[in-house]
Backbone and ligand atoms as CSV (ligand in chain L), in Angstrom:
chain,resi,resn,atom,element,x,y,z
A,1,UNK,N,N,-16.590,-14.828,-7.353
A,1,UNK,CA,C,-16.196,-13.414,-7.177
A,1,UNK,C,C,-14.681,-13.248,-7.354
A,2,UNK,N,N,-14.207,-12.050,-8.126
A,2,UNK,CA,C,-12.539,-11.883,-8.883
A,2,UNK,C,C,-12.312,-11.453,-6.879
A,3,UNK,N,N,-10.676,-11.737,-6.768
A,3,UNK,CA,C,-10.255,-11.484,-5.467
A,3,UNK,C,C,-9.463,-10.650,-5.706
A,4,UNK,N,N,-9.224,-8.987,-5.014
A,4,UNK,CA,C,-7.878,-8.104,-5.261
A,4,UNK,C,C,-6.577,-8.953,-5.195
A,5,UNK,N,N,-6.121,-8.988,-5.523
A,5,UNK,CA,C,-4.355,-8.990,-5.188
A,5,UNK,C,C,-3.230,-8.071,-5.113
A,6,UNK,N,N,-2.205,-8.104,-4.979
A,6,UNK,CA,C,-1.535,-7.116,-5.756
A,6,UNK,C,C,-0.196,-7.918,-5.549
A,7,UNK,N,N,0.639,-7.187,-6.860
A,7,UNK,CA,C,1.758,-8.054,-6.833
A,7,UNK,C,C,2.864,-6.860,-6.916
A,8,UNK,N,N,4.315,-7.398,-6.403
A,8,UNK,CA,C,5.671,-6.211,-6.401
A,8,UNK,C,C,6.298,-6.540,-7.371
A,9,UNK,N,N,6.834,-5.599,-7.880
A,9,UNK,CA,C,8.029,-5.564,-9.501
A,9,UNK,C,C,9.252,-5.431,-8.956
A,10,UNK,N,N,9.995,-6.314,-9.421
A,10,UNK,CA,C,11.154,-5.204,-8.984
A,10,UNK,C,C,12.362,-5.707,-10.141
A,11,UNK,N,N,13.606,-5.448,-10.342
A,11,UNK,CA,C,14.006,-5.637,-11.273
A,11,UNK,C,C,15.448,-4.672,-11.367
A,12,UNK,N,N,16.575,-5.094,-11.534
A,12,UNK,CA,C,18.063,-4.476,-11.453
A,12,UNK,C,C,18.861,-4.982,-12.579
A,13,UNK,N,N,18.615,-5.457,-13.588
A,13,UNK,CA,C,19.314,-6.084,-14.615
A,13,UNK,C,C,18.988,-5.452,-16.153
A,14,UNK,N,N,19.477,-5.249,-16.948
A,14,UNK,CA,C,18.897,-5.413,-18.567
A,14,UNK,C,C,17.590,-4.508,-18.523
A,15,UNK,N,N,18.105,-3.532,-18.141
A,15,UNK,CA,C,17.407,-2.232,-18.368
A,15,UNK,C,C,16.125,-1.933,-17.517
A,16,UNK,N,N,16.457,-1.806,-15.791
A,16,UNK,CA,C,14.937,-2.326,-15.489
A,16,UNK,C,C,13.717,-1.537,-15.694
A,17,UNK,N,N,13.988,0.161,-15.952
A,17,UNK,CA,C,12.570,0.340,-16.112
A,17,UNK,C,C,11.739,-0.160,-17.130
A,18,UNK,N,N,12.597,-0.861,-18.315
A,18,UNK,CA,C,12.168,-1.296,-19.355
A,18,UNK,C,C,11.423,-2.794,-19.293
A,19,UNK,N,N,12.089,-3.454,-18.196
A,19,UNK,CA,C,11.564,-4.404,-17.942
A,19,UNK,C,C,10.417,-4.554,-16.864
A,20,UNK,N,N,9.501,-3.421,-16.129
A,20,UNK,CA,C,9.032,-3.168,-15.693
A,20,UNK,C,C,7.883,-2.709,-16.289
A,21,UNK,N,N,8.497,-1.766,-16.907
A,21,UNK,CA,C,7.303,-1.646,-18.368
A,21,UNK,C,C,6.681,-2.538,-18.689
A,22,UNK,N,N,7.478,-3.656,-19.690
A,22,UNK,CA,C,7.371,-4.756,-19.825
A,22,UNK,C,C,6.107,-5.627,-19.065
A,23,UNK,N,N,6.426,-5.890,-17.753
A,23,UNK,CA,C,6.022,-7.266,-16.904
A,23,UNK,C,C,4.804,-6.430,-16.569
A,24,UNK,N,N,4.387,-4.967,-16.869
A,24,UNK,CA,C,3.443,-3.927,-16.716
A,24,UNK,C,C,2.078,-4.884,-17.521
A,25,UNK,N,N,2.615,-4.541,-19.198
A,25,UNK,CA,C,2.129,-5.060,-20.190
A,25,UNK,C,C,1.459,-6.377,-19.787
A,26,UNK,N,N,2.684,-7.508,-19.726
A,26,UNK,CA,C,2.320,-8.236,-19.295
A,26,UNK,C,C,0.642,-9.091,-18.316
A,27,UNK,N,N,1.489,-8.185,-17.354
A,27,UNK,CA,C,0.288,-8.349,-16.077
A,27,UNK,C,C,-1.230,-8.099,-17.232
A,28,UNK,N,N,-1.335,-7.163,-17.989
A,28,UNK,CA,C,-2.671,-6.798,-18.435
A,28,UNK,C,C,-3.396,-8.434,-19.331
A,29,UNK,N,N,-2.465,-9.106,-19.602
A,29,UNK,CA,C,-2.533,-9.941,-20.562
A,29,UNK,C,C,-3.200,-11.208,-19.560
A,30,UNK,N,N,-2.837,-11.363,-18.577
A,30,UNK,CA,C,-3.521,-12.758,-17.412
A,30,UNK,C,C,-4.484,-13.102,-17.919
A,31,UNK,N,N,-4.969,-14.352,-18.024
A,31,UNK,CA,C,-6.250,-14.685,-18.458
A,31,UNK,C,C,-7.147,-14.843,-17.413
A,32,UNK,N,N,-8.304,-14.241,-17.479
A,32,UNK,CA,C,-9.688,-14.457,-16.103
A,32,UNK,C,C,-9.145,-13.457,-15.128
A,33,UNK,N,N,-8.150,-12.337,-15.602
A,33,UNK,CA,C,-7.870,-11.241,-14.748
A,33,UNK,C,C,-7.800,-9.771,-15.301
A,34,UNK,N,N,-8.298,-8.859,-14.649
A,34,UNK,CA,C,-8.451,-7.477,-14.880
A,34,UNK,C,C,-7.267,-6.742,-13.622
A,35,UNK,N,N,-6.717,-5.865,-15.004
A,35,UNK,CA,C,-5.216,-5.427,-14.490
A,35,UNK,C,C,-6.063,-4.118,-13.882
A,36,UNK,N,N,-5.822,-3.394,-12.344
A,36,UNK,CA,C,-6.761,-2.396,-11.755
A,36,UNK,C,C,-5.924,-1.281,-11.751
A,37,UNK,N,N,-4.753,-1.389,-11.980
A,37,UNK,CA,C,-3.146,-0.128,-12.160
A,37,UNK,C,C,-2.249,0.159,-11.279
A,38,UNK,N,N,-1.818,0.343,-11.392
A,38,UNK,CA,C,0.187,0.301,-10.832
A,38,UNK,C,C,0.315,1.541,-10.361
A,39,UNK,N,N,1.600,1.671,-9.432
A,39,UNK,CA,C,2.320,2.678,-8.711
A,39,UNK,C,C,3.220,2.997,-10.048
A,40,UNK,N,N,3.894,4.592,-9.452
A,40,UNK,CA,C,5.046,4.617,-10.097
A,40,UNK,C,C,5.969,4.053,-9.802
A,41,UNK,N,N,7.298,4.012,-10.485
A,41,UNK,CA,C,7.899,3.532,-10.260
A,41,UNK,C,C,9.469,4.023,-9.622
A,42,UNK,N,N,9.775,3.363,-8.901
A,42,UNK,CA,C,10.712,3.850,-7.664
A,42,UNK,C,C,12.153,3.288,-7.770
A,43,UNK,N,N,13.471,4.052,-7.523
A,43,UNK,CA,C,14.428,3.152,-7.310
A,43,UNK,C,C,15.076,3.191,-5.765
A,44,UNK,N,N,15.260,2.141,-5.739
A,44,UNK,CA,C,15.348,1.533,-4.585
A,44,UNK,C,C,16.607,0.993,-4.075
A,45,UNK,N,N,17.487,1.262,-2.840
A,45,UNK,CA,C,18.788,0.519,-2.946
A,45,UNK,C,C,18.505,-0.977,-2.653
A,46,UNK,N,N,19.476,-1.503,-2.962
A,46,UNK,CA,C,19.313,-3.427,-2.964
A,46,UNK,C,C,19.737,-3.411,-1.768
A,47,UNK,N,N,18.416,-4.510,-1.479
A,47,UNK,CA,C,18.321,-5.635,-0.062
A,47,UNK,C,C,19.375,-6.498,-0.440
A,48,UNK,N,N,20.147,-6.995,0.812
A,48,UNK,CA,C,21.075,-8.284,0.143
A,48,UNK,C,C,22.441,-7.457,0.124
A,49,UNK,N,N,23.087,-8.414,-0.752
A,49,UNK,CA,C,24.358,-8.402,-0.739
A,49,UNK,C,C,24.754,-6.811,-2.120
A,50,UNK,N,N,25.633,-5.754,-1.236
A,50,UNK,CA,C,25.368,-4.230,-2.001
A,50,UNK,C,C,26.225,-4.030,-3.034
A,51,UNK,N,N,26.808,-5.489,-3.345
A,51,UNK,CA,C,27.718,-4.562,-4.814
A,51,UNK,C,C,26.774,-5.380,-5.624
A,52,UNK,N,N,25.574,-4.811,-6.517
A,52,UNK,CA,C,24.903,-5.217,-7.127
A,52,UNK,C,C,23.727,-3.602,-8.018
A,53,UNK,N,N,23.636,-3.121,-9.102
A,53,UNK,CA,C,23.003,-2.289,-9.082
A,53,UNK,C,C,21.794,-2.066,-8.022
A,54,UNK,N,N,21.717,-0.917,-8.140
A,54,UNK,CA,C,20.179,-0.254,-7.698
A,54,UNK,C,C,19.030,-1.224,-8.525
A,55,UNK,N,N,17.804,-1.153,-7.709
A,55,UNK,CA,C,16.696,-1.620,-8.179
A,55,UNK,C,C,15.934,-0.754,-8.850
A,56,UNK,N,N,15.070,-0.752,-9.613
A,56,UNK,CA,C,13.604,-0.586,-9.562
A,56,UNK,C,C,12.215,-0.954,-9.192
A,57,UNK,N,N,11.700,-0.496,-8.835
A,57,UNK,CA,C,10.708,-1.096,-7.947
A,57,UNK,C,C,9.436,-0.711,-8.300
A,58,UNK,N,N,7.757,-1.863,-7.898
A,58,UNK,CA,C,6.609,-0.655,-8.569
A,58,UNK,C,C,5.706,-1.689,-7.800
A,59,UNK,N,N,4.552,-1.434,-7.503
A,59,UNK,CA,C,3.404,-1.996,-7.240
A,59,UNK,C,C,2.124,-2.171,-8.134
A,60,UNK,N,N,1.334,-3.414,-8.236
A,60,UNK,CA,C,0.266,-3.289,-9.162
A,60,UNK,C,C,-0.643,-4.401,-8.593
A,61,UNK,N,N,-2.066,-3.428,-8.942
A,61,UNK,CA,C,-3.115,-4.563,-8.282
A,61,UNK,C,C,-3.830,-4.901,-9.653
A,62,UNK,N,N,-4.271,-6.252,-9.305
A,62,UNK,CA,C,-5.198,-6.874,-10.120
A,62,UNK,C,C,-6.556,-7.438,-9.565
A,63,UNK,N,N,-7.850,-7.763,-10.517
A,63,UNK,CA,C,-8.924,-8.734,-9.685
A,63,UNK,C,C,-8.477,-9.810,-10.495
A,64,UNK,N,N,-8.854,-10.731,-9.973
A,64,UNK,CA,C,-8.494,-12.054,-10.339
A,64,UNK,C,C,-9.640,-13.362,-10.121
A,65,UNK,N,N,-9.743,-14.125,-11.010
A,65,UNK,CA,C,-10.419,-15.195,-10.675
A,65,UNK,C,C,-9.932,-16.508,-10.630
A,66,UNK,N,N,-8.526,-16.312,-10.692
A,66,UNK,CA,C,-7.659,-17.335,-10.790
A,66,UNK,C,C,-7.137,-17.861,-9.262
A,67,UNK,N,N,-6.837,-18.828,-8.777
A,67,UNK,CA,C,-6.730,-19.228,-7.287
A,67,UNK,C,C,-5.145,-18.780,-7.224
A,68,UNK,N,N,-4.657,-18.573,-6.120
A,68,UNK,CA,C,-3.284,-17.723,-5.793
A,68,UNK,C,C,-2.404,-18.687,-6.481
A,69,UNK,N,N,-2.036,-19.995,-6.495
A,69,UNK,CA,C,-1.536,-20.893,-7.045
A,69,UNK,C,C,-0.787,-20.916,-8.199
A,70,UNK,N,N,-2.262,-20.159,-9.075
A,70,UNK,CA,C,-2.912,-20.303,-10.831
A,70,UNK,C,C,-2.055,-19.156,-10.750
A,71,UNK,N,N,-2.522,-17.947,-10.527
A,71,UNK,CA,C,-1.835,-16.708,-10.594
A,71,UNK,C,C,-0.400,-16.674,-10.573
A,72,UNK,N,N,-0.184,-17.476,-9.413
A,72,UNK,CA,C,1.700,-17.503,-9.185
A,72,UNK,C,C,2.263,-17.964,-10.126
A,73,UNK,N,N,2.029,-18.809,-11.049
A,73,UNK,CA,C,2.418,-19.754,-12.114
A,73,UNK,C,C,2.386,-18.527,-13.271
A,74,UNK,N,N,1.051,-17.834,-13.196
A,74,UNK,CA,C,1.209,-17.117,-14.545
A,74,UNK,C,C,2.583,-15.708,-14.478
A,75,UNK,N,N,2.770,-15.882,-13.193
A,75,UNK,CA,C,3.957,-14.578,-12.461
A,75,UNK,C,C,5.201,-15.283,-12.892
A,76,UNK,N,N,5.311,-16.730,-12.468
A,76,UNK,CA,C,6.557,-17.190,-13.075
A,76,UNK,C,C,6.958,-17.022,-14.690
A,77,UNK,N,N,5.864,-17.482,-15.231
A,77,UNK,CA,C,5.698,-17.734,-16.741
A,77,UNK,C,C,6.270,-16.398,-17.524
A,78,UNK,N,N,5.590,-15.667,-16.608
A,78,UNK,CA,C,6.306,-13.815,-16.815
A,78,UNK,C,C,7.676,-13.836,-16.807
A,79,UNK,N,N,8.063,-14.048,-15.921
A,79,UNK,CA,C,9.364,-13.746,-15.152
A,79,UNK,C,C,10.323,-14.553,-16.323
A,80,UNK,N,N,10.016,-15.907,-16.735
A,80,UNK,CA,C,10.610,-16.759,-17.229
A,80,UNK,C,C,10.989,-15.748,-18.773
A,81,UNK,N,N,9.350,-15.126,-19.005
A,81,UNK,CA,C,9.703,-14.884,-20.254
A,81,UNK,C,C,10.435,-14.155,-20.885
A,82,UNK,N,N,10.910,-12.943,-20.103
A,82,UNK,CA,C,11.500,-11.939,-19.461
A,82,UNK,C,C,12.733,-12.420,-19.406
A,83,UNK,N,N,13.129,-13.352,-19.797
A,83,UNK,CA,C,14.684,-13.617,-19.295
A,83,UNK,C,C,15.122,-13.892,-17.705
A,84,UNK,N,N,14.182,-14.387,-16.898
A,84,UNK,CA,C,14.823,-14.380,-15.854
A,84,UNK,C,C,15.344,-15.964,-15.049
A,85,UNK,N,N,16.579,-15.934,-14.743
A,85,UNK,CA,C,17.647,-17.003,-14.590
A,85,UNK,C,C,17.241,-17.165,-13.184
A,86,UNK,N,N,17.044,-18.650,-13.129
A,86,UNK,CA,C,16.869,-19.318,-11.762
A,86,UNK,C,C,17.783,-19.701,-10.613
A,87,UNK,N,N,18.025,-19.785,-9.837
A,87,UNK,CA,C,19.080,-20.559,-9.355
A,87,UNK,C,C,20.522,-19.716,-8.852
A,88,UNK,N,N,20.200,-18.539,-9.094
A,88,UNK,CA,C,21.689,-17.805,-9.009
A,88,UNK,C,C,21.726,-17.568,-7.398
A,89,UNK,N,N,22.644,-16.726,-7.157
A,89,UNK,CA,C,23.020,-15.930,-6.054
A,89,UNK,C,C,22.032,-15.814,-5.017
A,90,UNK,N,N,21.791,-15.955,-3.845
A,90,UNK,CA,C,20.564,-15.500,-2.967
A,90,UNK,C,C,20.645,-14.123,-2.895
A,91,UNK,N,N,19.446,-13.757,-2.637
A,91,UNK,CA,C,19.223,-12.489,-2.937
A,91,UNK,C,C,20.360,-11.381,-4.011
A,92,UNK,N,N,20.472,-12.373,-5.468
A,92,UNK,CA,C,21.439,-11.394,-5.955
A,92,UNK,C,C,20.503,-10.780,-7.262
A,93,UNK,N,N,21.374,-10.511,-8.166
A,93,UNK,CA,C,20.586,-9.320,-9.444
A,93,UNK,C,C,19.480,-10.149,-9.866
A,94,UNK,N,N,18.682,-9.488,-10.410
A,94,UNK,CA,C,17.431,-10.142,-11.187
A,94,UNK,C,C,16.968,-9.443,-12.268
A,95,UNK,N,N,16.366,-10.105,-13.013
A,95,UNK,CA,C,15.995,-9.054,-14.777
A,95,UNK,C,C,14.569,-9.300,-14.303
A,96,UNK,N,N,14.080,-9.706,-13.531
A,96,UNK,CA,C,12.580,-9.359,-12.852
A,96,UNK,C,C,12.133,-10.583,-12.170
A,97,UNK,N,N,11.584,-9.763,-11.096
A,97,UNK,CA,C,11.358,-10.514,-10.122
A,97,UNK,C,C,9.583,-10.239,-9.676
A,98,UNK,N,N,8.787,-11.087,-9.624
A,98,UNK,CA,C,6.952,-10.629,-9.210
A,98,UNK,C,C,6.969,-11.371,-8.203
A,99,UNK,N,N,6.485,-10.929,-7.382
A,99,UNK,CA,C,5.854,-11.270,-5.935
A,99,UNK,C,C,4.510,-11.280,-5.545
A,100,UNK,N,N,3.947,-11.854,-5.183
A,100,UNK,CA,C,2.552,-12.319,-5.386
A,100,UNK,C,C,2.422,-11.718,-3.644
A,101,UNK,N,N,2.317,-10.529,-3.192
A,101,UNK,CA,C,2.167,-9.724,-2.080
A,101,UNK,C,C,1.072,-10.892,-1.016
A,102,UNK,N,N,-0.406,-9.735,-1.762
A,102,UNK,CA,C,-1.608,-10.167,-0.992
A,102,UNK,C,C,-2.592,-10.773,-1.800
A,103,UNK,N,N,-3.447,-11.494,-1.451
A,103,UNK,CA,C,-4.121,-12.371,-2.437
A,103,UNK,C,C,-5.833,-12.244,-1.239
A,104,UNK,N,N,-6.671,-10.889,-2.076
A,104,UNK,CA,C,-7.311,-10.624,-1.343
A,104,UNK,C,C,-7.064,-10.627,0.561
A,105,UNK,N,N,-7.727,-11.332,1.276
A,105,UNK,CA,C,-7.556,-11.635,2.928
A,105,UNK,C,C,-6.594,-12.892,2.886
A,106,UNK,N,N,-6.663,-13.278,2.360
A,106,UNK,CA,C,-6.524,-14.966,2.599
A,106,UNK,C,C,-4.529,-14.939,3.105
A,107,UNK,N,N,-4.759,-16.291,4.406
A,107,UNK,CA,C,-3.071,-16.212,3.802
A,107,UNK,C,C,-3.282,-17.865,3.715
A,108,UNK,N,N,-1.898,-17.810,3.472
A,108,UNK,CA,C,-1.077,-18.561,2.749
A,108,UNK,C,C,0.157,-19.208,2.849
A,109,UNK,N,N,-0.028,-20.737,3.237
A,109,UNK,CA,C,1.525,-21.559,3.207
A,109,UNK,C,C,1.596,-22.224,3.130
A,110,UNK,N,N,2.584,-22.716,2.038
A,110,UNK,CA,C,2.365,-23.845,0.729
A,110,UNK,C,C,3.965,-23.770,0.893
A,111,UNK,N,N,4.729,-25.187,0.446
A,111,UNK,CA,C,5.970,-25.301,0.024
A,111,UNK,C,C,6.676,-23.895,-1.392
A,112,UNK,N,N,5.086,-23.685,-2.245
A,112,UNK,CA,C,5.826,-22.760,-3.147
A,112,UNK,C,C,5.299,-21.030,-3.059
A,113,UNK,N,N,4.701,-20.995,-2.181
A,113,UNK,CA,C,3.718,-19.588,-1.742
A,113,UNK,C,C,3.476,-19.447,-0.577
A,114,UNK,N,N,4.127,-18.412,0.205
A,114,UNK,CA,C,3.506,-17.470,1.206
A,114,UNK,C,C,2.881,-16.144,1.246
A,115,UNK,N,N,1.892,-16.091,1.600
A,115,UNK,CA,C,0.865,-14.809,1.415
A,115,UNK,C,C,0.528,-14.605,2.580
A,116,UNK,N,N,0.170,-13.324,3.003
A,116,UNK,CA,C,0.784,-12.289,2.839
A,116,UNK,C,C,2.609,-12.463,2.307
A,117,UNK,N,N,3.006,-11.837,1.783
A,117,UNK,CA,C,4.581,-12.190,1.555
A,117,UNK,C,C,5.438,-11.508,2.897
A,118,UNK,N,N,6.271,-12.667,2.846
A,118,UNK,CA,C,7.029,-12.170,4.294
A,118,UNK,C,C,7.598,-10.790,4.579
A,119,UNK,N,N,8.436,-10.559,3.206
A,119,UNK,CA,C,8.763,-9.249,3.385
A,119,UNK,C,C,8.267,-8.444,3.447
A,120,UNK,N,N,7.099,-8.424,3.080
A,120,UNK,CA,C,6.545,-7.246,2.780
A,120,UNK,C,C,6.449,-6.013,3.794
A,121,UNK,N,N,6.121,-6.001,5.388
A,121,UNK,CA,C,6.012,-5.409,5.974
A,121,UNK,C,C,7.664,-4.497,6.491
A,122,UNK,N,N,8.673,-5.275,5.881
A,122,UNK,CA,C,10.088,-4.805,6.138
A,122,UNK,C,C,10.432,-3.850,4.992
A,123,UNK,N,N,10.025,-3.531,3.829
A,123,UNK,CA,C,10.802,-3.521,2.289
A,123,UNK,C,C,9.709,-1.865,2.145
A,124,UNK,N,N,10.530,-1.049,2.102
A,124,UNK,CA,C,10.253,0.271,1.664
A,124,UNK,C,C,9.510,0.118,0.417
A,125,UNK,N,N,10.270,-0.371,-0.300
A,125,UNK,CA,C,10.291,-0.182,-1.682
A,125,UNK,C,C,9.253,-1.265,-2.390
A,126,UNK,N,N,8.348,-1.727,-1.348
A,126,UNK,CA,C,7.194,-3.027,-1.708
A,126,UNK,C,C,6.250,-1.753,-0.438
A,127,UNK,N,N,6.544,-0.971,0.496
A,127,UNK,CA,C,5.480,-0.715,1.591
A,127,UNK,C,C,4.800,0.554,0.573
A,128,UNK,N,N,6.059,1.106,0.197
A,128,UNK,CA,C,5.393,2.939,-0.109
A,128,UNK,C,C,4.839,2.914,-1.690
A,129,UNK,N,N,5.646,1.996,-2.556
A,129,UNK,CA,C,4.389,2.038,-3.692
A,129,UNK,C,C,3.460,0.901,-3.479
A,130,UNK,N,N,3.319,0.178,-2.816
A,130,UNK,CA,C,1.650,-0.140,-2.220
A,130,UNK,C,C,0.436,0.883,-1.895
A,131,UNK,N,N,1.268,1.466,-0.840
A,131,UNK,CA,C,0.261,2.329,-0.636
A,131,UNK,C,C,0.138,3.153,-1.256
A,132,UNK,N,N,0.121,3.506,-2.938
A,132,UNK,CA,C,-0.039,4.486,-3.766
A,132,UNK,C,C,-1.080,3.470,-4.476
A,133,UNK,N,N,-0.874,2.703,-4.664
A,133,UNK,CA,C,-2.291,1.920,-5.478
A,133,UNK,C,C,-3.449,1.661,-4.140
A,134,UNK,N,N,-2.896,1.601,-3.209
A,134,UNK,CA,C,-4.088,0.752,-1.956
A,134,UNK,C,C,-3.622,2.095,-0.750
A,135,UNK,N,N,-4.369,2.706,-1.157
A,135,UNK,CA,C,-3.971,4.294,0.562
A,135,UNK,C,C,-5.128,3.791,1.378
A,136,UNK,N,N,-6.128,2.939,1.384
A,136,UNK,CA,C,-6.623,2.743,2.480
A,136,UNK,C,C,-6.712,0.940,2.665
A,137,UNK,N,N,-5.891,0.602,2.710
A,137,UNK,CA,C,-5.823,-0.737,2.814
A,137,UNK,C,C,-5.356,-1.042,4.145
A,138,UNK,N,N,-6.177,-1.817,5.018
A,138,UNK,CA,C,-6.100,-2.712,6.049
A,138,UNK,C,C,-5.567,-3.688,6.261
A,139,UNK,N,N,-4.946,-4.692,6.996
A,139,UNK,CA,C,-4.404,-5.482,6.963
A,139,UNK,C,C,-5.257,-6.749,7.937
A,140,UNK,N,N,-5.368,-8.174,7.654
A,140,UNK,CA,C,-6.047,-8.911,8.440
A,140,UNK,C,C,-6.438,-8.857,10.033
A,141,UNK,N,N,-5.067,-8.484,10.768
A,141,UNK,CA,C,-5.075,-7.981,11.668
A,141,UNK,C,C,-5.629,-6.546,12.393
A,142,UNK,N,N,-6.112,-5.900,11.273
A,142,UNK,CA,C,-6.076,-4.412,11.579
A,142,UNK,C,C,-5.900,-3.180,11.278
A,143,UNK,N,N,-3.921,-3.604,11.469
A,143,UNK,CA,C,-3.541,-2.499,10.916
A,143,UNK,C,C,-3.565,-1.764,9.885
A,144,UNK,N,N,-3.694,-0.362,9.391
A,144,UNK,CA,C,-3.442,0.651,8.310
A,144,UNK,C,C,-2.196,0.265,7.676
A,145,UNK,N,N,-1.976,0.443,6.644
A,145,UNK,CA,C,-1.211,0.743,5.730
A,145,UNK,C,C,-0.619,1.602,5.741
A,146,UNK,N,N,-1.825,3.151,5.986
A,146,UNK,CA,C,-1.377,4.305,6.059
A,146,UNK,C,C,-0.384,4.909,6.971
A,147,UNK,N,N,-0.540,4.101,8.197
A,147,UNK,CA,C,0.194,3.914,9.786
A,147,UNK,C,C,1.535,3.452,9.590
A,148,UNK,N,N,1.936,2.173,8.688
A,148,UNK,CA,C,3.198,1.655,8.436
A,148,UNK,C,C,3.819,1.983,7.888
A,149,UNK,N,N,3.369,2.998,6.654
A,149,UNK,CA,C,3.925,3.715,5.656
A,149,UNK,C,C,4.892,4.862,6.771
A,150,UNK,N,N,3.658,5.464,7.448
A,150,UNK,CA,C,4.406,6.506,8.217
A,150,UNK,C,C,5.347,6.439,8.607
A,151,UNK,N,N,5.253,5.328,9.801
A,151,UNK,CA,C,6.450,5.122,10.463
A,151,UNK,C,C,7.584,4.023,10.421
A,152,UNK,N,N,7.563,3.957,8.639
A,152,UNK,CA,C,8.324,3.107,7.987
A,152,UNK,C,C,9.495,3.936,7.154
A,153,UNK,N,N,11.062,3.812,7.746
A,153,UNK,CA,C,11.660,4.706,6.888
A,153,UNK,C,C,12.049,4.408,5.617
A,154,UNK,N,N,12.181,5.755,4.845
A,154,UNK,CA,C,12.118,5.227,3.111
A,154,UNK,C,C,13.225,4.841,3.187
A,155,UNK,N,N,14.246,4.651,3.326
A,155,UNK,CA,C,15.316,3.580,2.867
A,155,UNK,C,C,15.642,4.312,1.600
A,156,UNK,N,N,16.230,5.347,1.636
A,156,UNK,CA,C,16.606,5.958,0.465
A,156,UNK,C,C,15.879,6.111,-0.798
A,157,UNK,N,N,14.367,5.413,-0.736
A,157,UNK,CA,C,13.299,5.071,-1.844
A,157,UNK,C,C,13.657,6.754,-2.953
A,158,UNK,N,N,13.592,6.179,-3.956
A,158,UNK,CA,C,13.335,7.779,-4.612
A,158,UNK,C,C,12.375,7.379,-5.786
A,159,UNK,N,N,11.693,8.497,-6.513
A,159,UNK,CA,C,10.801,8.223,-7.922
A,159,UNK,C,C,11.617,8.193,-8.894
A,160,UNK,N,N,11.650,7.440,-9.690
A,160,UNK,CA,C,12.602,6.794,-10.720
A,160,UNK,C,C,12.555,8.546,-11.605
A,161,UNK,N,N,11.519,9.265,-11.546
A,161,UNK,CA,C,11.827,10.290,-12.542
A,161,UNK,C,C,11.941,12.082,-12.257
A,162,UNK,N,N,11.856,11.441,-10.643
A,162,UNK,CA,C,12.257,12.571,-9.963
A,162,UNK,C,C,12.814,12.473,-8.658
A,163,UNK,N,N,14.399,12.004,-8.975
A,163,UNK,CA,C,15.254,11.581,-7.985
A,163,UNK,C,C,15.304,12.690,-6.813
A,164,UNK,N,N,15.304,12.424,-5.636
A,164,UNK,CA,C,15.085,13.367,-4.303
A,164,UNK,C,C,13.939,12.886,-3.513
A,165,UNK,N,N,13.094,12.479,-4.858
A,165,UNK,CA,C,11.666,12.966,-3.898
A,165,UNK,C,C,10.914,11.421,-4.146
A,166,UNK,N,N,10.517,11.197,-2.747
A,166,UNK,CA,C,9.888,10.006,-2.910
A,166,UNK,C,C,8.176,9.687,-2.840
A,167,UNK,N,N,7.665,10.970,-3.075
A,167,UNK,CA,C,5.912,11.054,-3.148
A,167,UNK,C,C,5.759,12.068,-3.967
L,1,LIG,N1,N,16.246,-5.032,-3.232
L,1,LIG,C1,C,15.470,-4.050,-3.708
L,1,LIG,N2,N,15.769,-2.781,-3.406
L,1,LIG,N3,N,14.395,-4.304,-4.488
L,1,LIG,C2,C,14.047,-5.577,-4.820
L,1,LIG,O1,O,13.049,-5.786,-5.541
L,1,LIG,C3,C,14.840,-6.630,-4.339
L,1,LIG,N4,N,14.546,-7.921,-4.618
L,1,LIG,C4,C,15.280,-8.924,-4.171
L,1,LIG,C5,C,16.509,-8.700,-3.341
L,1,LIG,C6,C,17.707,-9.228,-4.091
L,1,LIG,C7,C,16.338,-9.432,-2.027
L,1,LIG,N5,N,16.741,-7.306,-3.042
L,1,LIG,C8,C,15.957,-6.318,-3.524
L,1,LIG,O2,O,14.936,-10.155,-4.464
């Protein structure tokens, strides 16, 4: 049986809605996976250290029959192809970055994968376009989505094509 996942975009370098686009495409291409569709896309101020552009940001679920592992590898392979440089700055610019969120229920901790992803429950800009692909999504424990969203502040989140407004 294919397992939901969903994975975060995000991206501040070399044009990111373009590269978002891009890693969009991409994602459809996975082998033994069906791309299920994406959030819009959001910009976001940078986590980390702030003299660094603004982000872009987006959410996208997939089914998958590939083990979280398999999948993560094909996220790197992305990322790689994409131009993206290893090793730099902690938490500094990126020409794209995929995050392998949730991987159906299951979690996850491995030297190269944690699932649920840690941030996730902190990061506006990974909480509120989630819940535009997944508005009724539960969490192992319980909780709504819909609940965290609420009382999660946007962090300046805006829609990449209609700055102000973030829904
Ligand atoms: N900040 C924002 N707003 N969006 C990101 O995707 C993002 N990714 C990162 C760091 C550098 C931590 N900050 C971010 O990896």
């Amino acid at each position: 049986m294919p397992v939901r996942a969903y994975i975060g975009l995000g991206s501040n370098q070399q044009n990111p809605p373009l590269q978002i686009h891009n890693a969009l495409a991409a994602l459809k291409q996975i082998r033994r996976t069906v791309f299920v569709g994406h959030s819009r896309l959001y910009r976001s101020r940078p986590m980390g250290p702030v003299d660094q552009p603004d982000f872009v940001n987006a959410v996208a679920a997939v089914d998958t029959c590939l083990d979280a592992h398999t999948l993560l590898s094909e996220l790197q392979s992305i990322e790689d192809r994409q131009g993206r440089v290893r090793g730099g700055v902690r938490w500094g610019p990126r020409t794209l970055d995929l995050d392998l969120l949730l991987f159906g229920d299951e979690q996850i901790a491995t030297d190269k994968l944690t699932v649920p992803h840690p941030g996730l429950l902190q990061r506006s800009f990974v909480l509120y376009p989630l819940y535009e692909v997944a508005p009724d999504l539960r969490f192992k424990e319980g909780k709504l989505l819909a609940e965290l969203v609420k009382d999660h502040p946007d962090g300046e989140l805006e829609l990449l094509d209609n700055p102000g407004k973030r829904r």
